[in-house]
C-alpha positions in Angstrom: 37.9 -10.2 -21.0 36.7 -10.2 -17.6 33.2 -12.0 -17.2 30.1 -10.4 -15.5 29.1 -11.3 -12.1 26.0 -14.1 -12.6 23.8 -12.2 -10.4 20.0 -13.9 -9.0 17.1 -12.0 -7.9 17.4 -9.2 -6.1 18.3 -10.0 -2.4 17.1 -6.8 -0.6 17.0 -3.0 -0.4 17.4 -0.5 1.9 15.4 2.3 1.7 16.1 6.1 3.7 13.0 7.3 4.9 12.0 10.3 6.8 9.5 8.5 9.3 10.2 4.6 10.1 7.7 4.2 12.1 5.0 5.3 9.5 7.2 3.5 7.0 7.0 0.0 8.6 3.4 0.3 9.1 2.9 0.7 5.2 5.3 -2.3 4.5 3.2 -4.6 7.4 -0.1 -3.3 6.9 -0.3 -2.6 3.1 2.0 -4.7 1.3 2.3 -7.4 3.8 5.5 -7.5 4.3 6.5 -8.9 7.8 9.0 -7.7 10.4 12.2 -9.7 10.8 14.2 -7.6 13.4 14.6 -4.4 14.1 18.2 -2.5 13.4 20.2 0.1 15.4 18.8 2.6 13.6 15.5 0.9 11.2 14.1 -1.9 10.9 14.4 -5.3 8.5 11.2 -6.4 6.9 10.8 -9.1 3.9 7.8 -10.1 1.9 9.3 -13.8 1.4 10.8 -13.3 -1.8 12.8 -9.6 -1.0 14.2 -8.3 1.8 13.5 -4.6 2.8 15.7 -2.4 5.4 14.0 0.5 6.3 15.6 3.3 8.3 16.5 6.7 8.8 19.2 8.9 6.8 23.0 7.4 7.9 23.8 10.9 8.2 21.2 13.0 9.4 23.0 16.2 9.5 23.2 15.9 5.5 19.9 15.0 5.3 17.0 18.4 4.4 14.5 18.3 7.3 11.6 18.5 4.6 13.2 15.9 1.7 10.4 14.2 0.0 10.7 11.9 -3.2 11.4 13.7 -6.3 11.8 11.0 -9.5 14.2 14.2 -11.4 16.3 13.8 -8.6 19.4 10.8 -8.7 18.6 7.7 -7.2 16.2 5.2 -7.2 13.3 5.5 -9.3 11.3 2.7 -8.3 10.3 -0.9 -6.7 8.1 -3.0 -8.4 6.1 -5.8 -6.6 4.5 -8.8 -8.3 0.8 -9.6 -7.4 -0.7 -13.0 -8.6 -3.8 -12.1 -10.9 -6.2 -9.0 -11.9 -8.1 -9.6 -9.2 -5.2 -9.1 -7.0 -3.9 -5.8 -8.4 -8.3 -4.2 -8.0 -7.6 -5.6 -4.3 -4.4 -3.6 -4.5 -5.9 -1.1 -5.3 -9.0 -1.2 -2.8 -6.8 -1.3 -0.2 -4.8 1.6 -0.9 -8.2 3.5 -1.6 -8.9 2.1 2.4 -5.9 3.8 3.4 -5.6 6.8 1.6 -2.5 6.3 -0.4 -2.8 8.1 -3.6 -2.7 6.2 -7.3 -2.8 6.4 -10.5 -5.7 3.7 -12.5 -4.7 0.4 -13.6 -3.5 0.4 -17.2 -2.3 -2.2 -19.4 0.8 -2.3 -20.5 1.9 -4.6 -23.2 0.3 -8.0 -23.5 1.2 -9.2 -19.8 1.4 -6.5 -17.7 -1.0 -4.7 -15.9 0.2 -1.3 -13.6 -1.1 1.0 -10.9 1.4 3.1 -9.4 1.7 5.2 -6.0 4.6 7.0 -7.3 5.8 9.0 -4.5 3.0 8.6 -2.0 4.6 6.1 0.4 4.2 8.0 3.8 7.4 8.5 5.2 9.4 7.4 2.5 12.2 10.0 0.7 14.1 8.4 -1.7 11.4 5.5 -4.1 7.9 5.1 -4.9 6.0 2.0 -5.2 4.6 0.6 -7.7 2.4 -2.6 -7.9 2.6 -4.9 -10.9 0.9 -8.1 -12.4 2.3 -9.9 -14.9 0.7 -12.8 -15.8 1.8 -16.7 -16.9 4.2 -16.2 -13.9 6.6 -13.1 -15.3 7.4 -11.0 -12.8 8.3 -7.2 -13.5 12.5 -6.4 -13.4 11.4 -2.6 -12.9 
């Protein structure tokens, strides 16, 4: 029997996006990511923990002119991000009010974990949705 690969946290992502430009500014400016280089075609951001490659489609004849999210569709579903308290996540959640990103409410879920989701409403972004998690006593959300 062959054994599994011993995989760590996740390393980074790459996300295809419809606008990079608009896409980067949501990473920086909302969710503090910072920008390591940019890419031939994208840029590379990481929030210290996970890396983030944003870019347009690798084959943009393939790609539909007006593809947006759609969770029915295959691929991924979402990324979570860990805050540090409560009072973190409501400042989440100010923020995005600030900047017009739609959510759903905080809601608990489970004894440790606290959610409010963007699902979808990334600007720019085609293929995830966000969504910001607490978990306290230092778990961090696998989802």
């Amino acid at each position: 029997m062959t054994t599994p690969i011993a995989t760590g946290a996740v390393h980074h992502l790459r996300l295809t996006v419809s606008d990079v430009a608009r896409s980067r500014a949501f990473y920086t400016e909302v969710l503090g990511f910072r920008h390591v280089m940019d890419l031939p075609a994208g840029v590379f951001l990481s929030n210290g923990s996970v890396g983030l490659g944003i870019g347009p489609s690798p084959d943009p004849a393939r790609a539909p002119s007006d593809d947006r999210f759609d969770e029915a569709r295959v691929g991924l579903d979402h990324v979570s991000f860990g805050v540090a308290s409560r009072e973190a996540l409501e400042g989440a959640r100010r923020l995005l009010d600030e900047r017009g990103v739609p959510h759903g409410e905080i809601t608990e879920q489970g004894a440790a974990i606290l959610r409010c989701s963007c699902r979808g409403h990334s600007p720019g972004v085609i293929s995830h949705k966000e969504r910001l998690i607490h978990a306290s006593a230092g778990h961090r959300s696998a989802g």
